[in-house]
Each structure stands twice: as C-alpha cells, then as structure tokens.
ZANU-529143 format. One record per residue: residue in one letter; residue number from 1; y, x, z of N, C-alpha, C, CB in turn. Coordinates in steps of 0.1 Angstrom, whole numbers, plus 5000, padded with zeros to 4 digits. Glycine has a CB too. Example, Ala and Ser with C-alpha at 12.3 -4.5 7.8 and 13.67 -1.06 7.14 Angstrom:
// residues 2
+----+-----+------+------+------+-------+-------+-------+------+------+------+-------+-------+-------+
| aa |   i | n_c2 | n_c1 | n_c3 | ca_c2 | ca_c1 | ca_c3 | c_c2 | c_c1 | c_c3 | cb_c2 | cb_c1 | cb_c3 |
+----+-----+------+------+------+-------+-------+-------+------+------+------+-------+-------+-------+
|  A |   1 | 4943 | 5132 | 5078 |  4955 |  5123 |  5078 | 4967 | 5132 | 5078 |  4955 |  5113 |  5090 |
|  S |   2 | 4978 | 5128 | 5071 |  4989 |  5137 |  5071 | 5000 | 5129 | 5079 |  4994 |  5141 |  5057 |
+----+-----+------+------+------+-------+-------+-------+------+------+------+-------+-------+-------+
//
This chain:
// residues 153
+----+-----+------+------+------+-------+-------+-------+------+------+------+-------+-------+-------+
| aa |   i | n_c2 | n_c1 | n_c3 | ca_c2 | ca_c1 | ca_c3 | c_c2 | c_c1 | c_c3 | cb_c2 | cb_c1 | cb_c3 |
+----+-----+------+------+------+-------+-------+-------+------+------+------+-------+-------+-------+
|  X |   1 | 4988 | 5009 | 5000 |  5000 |  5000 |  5000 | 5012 | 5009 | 5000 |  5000 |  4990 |  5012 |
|  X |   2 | 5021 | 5011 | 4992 |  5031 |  5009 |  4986 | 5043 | 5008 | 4989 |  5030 |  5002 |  4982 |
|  X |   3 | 5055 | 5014 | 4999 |  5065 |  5005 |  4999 | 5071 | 5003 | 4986 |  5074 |  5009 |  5009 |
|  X |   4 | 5080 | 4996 | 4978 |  5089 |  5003 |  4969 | 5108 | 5000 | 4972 |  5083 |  4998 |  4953 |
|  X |   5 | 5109 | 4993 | 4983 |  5123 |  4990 |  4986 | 5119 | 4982 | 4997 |  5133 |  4983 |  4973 |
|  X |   6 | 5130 | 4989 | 5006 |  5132 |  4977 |  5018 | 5144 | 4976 | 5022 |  5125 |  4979 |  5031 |
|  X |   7 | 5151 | 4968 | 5021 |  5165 |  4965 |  5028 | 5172 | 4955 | 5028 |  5174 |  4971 |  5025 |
|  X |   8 | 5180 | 4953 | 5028 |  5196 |  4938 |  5030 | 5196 | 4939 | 5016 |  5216 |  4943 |  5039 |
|  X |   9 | 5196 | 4928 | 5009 |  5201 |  4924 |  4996 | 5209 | 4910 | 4998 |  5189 |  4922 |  4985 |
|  X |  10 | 5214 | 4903 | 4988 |  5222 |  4895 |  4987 | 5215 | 4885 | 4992 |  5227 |  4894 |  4975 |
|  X |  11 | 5200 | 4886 | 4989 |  5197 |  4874 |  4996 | 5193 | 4874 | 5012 |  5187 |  4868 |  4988 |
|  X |  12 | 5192 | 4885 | 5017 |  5190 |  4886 |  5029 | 5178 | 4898 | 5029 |  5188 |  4871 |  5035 |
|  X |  13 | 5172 | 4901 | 5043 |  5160 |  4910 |  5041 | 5150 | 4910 | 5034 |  5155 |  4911 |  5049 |
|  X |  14 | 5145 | 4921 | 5025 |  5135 |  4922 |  5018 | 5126 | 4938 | 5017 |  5140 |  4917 |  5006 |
|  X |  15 | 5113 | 4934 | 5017 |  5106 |  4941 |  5011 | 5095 | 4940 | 5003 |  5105 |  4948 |  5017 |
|  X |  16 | 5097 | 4951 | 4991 |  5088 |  4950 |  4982 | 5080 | 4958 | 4981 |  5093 |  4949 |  4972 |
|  X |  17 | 5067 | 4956 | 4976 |  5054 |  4959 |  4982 | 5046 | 4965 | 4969 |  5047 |  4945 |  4989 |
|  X |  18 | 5038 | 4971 | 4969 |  5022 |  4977 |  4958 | 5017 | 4979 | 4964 |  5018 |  4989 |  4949 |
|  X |  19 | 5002 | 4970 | 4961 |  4995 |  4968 |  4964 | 4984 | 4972 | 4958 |  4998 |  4961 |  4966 |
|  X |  20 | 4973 | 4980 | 4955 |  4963 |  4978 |  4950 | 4951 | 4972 | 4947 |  4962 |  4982 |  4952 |
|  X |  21 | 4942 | 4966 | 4945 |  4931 |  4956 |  4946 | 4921 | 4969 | 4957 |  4924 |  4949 |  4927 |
|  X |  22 | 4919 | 4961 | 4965 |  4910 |  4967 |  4975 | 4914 | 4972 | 4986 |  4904 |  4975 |  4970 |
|  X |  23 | 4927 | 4978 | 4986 |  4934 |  4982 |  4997 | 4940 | 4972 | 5007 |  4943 |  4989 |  4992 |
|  X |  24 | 4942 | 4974 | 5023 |  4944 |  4964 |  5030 | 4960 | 4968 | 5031 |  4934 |  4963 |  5043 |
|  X |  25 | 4962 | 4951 | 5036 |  4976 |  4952 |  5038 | 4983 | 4959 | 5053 |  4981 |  4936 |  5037 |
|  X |  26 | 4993 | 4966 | 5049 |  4997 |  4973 |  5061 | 5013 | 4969 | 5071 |  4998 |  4988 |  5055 |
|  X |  27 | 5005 | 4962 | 5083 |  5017 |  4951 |  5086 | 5034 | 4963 | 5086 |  5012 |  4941 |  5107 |
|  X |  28 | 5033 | 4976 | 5091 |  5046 |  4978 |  5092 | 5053 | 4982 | 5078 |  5046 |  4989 |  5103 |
|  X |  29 | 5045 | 4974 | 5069 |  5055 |  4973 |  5060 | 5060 | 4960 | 5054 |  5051 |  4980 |  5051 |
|  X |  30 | 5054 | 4950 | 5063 |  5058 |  4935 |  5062 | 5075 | 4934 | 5067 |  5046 |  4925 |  5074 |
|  X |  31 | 5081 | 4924 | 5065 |  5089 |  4918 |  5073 | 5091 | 4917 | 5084 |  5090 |  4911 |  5070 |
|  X |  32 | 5103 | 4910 | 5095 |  5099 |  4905 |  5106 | 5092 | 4895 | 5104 |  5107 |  4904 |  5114 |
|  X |  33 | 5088 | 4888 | 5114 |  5083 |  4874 |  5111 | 5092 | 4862 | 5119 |  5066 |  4873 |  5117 |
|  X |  34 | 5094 | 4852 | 5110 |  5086 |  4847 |  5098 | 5093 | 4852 | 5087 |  5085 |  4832 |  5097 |
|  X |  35 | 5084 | 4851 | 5077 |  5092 |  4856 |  5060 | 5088 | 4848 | 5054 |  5089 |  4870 |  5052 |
|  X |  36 | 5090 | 4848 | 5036 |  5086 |  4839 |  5028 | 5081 | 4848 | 5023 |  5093 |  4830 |  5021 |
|  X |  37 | 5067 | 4845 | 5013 |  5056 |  4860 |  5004 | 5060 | 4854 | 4991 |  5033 |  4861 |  5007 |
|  X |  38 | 5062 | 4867 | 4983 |  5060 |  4862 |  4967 | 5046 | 4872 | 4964 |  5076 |  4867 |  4953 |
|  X |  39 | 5037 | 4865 | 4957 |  5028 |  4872 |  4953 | 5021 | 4873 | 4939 |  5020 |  4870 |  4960 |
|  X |  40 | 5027 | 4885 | 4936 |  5028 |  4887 |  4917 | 5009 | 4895 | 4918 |  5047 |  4904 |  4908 |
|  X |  41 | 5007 | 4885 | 4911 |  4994 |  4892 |  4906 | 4991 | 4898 | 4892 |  4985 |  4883 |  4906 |
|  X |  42 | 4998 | 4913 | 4892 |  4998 |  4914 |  4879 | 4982 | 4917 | 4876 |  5009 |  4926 |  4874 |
|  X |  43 | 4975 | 4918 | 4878 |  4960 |  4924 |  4872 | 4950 | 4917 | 4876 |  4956 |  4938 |  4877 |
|  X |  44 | 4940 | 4909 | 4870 |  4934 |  4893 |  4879 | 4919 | 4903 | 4881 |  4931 |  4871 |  4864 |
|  X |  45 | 4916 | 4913 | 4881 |  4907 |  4919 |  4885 | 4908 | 4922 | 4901 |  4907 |  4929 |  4877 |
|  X |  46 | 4908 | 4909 | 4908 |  4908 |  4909 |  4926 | 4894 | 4905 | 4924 |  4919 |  4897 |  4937 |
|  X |  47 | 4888 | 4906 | 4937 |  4874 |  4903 |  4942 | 4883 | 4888 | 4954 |  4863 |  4922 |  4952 |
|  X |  48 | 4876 | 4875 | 4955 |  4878 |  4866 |  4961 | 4876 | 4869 | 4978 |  4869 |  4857 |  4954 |
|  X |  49 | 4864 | 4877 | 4981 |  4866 |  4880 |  4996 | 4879 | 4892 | 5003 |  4850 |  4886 |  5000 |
|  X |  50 | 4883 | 4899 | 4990 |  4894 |  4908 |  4996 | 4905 | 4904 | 4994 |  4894 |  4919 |  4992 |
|  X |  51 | 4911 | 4886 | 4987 |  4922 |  4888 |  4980 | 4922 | 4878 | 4999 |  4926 |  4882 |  4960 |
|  X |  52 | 4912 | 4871 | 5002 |  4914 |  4860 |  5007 | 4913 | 4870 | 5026 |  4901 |  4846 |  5001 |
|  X |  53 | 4909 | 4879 | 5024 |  4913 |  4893 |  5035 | 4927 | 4894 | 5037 |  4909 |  4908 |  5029 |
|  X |  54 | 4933 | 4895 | 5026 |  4946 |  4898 |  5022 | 4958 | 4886 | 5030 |  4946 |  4898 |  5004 |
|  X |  55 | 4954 | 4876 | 5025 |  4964 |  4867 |  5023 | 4961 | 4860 | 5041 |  4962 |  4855 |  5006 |
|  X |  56 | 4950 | 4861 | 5045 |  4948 |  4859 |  5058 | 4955 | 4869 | 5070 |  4933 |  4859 |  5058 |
|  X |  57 | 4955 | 4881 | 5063 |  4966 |  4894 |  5071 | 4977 | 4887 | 5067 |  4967 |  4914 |  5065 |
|  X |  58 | 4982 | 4886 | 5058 |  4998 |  4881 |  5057 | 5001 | 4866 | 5064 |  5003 |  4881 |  5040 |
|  X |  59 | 4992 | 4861 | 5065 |  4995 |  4846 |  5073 | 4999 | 4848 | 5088 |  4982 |  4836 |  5074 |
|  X |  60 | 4988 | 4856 | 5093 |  4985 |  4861 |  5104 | 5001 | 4870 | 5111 |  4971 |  4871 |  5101 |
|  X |  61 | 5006 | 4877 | 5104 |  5013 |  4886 |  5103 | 5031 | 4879 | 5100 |  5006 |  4894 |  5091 |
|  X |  62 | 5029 | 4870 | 5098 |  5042 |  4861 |  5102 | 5047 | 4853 | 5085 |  5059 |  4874 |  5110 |
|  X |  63 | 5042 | 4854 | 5073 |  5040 |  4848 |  5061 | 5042 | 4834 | 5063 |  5027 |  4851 |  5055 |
|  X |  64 | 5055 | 4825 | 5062 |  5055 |  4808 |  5060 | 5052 | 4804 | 5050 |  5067 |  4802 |  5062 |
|  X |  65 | 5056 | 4806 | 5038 |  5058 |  4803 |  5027 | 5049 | 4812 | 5013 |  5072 |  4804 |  5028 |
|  X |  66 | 5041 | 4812 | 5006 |  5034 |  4821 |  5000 | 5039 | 4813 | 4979 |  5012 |  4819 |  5009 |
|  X |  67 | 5040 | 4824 | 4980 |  5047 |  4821 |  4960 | 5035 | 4828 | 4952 |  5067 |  4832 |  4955 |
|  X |  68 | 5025 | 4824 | 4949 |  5018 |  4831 |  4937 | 5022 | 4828 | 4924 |  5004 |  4829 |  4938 |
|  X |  69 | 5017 | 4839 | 4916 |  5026 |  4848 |  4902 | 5010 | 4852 | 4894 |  5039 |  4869 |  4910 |
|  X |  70 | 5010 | 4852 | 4883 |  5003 |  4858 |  4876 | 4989 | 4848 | 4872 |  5001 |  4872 |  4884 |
|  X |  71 | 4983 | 4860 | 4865 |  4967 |  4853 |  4860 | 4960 | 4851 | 4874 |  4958 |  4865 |  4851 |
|  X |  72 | 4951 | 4843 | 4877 |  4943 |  4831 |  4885 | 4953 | 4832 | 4892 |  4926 |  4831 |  4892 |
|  X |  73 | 4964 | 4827 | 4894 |  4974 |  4825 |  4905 | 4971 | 4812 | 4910 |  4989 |  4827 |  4900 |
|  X |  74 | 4969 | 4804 | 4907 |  4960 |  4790 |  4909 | 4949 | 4794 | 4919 |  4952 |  4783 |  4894 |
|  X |  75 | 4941 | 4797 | 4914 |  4928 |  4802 |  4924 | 4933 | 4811 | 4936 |  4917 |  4813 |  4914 |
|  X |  76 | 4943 | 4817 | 4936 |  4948 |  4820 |  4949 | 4952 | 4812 | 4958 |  4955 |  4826 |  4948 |
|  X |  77 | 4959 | 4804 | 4951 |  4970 |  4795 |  4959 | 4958 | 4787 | 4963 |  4984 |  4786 |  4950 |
|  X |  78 | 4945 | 4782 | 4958 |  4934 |  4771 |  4965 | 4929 | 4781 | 4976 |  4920 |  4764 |  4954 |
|  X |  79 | 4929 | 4799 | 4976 |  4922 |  4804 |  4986 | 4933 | 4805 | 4998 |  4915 |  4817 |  4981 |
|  X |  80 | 4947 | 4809 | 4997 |  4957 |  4806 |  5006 | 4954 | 4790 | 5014 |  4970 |  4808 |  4997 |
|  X |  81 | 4948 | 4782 | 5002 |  4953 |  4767 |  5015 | 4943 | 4767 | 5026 |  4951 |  4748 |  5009 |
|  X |  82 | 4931 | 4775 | 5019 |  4923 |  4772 |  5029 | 4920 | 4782 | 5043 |  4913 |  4769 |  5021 |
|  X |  83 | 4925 | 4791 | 5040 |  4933 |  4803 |  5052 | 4937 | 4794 | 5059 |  4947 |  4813 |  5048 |
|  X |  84 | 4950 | 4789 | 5052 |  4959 |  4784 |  5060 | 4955 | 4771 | 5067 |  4971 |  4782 |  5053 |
|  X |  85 | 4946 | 4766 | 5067 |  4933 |  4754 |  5070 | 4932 | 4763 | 5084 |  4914 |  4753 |  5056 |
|  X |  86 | 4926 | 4772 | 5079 |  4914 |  4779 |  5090 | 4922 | 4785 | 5105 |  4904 |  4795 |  5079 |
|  X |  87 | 4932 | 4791 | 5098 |  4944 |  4797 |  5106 | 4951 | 4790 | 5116 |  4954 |  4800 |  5099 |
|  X |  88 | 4955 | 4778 | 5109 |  4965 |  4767 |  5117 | 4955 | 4756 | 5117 |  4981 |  4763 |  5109 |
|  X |  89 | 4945 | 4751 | 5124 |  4937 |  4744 |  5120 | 4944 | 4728 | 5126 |  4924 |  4749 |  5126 |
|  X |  90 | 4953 | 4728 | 5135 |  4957 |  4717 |  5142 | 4976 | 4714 | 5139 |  4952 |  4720 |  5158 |
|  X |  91 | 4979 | 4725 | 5125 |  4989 |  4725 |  5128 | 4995 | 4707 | 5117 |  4994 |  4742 |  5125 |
|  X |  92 | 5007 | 4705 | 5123 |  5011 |  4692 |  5115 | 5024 | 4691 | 5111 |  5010 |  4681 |  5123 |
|  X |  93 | 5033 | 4696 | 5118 |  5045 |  4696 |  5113 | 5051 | 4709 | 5103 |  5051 |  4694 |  5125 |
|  X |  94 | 5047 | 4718 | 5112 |  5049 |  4731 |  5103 | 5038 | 4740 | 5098 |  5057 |  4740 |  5112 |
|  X |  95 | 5036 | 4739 | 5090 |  5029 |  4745 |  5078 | 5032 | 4756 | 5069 |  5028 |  4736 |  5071 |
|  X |  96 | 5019 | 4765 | 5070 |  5024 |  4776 |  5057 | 5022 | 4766 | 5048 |  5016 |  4791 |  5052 |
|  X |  97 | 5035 | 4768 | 5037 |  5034 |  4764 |  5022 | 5034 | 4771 | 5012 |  5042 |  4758 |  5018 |
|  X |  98 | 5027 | 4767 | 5008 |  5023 |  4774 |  4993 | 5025 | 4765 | 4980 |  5006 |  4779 |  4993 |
|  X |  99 | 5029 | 4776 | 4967 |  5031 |  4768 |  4957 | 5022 | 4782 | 4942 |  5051 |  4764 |  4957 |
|  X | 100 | 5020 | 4778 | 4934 |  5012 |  4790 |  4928 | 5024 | 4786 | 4913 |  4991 |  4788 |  4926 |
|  X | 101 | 5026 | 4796 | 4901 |  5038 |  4798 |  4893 | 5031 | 4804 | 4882 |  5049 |  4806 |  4898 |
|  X | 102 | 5021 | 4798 | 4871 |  5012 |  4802 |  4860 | 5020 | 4796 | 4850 |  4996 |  4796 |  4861 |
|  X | 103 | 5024 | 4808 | 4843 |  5030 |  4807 |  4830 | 5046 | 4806 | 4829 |  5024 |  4795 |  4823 |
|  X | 104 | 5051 | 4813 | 4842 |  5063 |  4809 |  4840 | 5070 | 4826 | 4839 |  5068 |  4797 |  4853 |
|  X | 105 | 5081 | 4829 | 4835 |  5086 |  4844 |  4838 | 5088 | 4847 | 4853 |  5100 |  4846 |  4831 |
|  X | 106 | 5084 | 4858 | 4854 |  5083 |  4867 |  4867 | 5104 | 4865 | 4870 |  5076 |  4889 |  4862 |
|  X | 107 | 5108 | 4866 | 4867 |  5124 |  4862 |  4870 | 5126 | 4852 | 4875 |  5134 |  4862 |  4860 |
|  X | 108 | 5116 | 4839 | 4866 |  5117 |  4825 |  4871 | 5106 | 4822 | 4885 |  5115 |  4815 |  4858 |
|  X | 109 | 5099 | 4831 | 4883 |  5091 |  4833 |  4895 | 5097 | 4838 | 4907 |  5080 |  4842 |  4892 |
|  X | 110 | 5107 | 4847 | 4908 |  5111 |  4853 |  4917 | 5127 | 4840 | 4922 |  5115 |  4871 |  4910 |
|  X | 111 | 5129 | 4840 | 4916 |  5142 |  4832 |  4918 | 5137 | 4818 | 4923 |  5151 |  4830 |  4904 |
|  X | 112 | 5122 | 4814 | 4920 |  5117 |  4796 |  4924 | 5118 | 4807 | 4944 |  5090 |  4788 |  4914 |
|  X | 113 | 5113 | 4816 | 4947 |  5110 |  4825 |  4960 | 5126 | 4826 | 4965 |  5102 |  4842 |  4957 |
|  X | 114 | 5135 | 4827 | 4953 |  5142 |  4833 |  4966 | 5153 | 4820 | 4967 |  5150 |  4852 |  4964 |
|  X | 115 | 5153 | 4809 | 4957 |  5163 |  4799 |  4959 | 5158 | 4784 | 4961 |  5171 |  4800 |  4947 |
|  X | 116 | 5148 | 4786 | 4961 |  5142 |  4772 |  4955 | 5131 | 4769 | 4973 |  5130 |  4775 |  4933 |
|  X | 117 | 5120 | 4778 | 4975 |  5112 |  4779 |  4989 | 5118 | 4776 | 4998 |  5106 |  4791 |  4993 |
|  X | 118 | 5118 | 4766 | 5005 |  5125 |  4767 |  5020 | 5112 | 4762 | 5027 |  5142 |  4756 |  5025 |
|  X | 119 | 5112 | 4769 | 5043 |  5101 |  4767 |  5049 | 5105 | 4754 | 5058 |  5095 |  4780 |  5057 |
|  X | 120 | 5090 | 4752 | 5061 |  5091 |  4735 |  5074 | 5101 | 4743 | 5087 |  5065 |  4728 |  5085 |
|  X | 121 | 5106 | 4732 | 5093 |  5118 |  4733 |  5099 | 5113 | 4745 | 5108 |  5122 |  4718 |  5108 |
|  X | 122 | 5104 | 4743 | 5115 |  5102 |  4753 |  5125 | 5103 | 4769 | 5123 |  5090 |  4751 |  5130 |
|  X | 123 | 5098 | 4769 | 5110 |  5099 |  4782 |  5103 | 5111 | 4785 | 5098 |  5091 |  4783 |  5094 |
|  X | 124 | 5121 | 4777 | 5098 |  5138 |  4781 |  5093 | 5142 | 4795 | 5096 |  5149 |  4772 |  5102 |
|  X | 125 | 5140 | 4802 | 5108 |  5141 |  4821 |  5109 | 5138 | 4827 | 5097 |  5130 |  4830 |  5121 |
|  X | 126 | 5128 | 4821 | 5088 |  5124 |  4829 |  5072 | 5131 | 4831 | 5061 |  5114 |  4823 |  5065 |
|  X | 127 | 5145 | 4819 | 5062 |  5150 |  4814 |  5050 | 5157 | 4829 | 5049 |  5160 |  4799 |  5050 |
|  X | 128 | 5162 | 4841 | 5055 |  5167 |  4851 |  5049 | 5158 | 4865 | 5048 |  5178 |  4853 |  5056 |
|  X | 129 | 5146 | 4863 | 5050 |  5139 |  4875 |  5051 | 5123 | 4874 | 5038 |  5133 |  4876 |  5070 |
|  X | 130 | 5122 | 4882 | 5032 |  5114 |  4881 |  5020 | 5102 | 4897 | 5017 |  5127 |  4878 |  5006 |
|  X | 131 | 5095 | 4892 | 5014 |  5082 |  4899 |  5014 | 5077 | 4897 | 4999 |  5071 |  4893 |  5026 |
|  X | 132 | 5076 | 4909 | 4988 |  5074 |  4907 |  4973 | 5061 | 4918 | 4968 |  5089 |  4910 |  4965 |
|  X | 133 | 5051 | 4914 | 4972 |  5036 |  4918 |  4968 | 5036 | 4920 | 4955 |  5024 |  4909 |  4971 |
|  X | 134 | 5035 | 4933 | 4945 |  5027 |  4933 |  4935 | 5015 | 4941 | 4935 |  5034 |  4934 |  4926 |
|  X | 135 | 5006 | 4931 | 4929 |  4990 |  4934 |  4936 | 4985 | 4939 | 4920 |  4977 |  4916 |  4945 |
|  X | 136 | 4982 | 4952 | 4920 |  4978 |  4956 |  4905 | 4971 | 4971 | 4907 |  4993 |  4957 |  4895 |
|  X | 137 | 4968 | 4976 | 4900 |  4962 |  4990 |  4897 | 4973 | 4998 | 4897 |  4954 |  4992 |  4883 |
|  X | 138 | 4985 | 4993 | 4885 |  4992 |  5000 |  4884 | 5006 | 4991 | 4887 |  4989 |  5007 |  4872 |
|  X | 139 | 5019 | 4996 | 4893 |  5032 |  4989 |  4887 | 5033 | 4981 | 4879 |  5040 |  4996 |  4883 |
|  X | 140 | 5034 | 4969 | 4878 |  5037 |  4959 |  4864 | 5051 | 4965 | 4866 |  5035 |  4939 |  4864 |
|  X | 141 | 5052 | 4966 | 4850 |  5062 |  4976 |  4841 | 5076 | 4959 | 4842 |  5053 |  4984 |  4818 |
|  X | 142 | 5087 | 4961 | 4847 |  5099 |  4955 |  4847 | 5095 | 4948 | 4859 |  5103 |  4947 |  4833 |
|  X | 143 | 5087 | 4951 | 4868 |  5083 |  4940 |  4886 | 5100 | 4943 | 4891 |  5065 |  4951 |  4904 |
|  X | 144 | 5099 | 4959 | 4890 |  5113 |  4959 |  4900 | 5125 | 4957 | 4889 |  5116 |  4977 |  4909 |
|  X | 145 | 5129 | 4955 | 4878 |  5141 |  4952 |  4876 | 5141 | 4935 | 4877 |  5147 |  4959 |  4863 |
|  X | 146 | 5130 | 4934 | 4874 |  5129 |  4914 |  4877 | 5136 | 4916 | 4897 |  5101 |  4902 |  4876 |
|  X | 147 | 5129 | 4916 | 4906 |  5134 |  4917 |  4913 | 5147 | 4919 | 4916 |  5128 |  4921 |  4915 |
|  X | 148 | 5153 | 4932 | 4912 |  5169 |  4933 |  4917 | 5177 | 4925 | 4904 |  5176 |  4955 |  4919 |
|  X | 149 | 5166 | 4916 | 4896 |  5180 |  4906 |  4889 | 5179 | 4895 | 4897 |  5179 |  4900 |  4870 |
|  X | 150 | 5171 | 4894 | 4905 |  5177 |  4881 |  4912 | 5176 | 4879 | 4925 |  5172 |  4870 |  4908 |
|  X | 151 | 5174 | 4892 | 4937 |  5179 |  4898 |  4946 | 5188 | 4904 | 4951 |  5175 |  4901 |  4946 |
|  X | 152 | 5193 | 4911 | 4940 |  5203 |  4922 |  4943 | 5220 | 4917 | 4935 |  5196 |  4939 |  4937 |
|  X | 153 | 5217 | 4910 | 4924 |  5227 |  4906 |  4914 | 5232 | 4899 | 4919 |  5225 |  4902 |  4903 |
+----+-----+------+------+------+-------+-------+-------+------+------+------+-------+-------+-------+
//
C-alpha cells in the first residue's frame, strides 16, 4: 500500500491510496474516522475473499460511505453490503452506504464522491475527510490528475 498524497484540499481532508491486489490495507494510511471511500478498481483481477478482506478493514477502520469505480465494481459493491450486513448487524439508522459507478468517467466518479455522497446523519464528521483507493498492479495512468481535477481545482 501506497501512499500517493495526503493533505487539505479544497474539499477538505484527503488521502489517496495504491493499492495492490493482494496486499492488506494499512490503517495509518486511512483517514481519521469517519471518512467517505472511493474505490477505483482499475484492474478486475481481485480474488473475492481478499477484496472482501479489504473492504471489511476499511469498514472497520472508520469508512461511512464506500464509492466503487471500475470493472466488476457492481460485484463489489454486493460484497461491501454484505460486510456491512455482517459488521453492523443491528445497525438502523446509520448505515455504511454504498453506491457502485460502472461506465461512468473516473472524474465523474470522483466528483459523484466528493459532491454528491453525504453520509446518514450520525456519520456527518465524514462529510470533509476522503479516502481514494486505487486497487491495481500498476497506477491507472491519469488516477491522480482525475483526482486533483476535482479535489484540488
């Protein structure tokens, strides 16, 4: 794991993340908690028990809100609900939410995360702090200038 930027942007705290397929997530490079997750999946070569490893560390770890990005981004977002099932089993009012973003541009993906996500009331401490996973082998090539166009601009 990856840092690739952490700091104050326009929209409030962020950090952005690389991630590898197989590597675990490393909380002191999370946010405080609570945050909102974007999760760009540039490379759909995840294995289902390590993605769902993954996204259970970031729930755990203070994650309200979870944005999946990329190929099976769907299939994530069904393994996130059910984390979030398992995690909060009794919860009712406040809820991690999730939304998954197949076929749309990574700019319009980032901007649904950073303008559009607001968490259930209780979680309101998130609305300025952001957490931006890209889970790949390598850097998806333009991840960080999508980012600082609609973070930092």
């Amino acid at each position: 794991m990856i840092a690739l930027f952490e700091g104050h942007t326009s929209q409030g705290d962020l950090a952005v993340v690389h991630l590898m397929a197989g590597e675990a997530v490393s909380n002191t490079l999370l946010p405080q908690a609570p945050f909102l997750c974007g999760v760009a999946l540039s490379d759909p070569c995840w294995s289902v028990p390590w993605l769902t490893s993954v996204i259970r560390d970031l729930i755990e770890n203070g994650a309200v809100y979870l944005v999946f990005f990329g190929p099976r981004c769907e299939e994530a977002h069904d393994i996130a609900d059910r984390i979030r099932d398992i995690v909060m089993p009794d919860a009712t009012d406040d809820v991690v939410m999730t939304t998954w973003h197949e076929g749309e541009s990574l700019v319009d993906y980032l901007w649904f995360l950073a303008f559009t996500a607001v968490p259930t009331g209780g979680f309101s401490a998130a609305s300025d702090r952001y957490c931006v996973l890209d889970i790949g082998q390598a850097i998806n090539p333009g991840f960080l200038s999508a980012v600082r166009e609609v973070f930092v601009s």
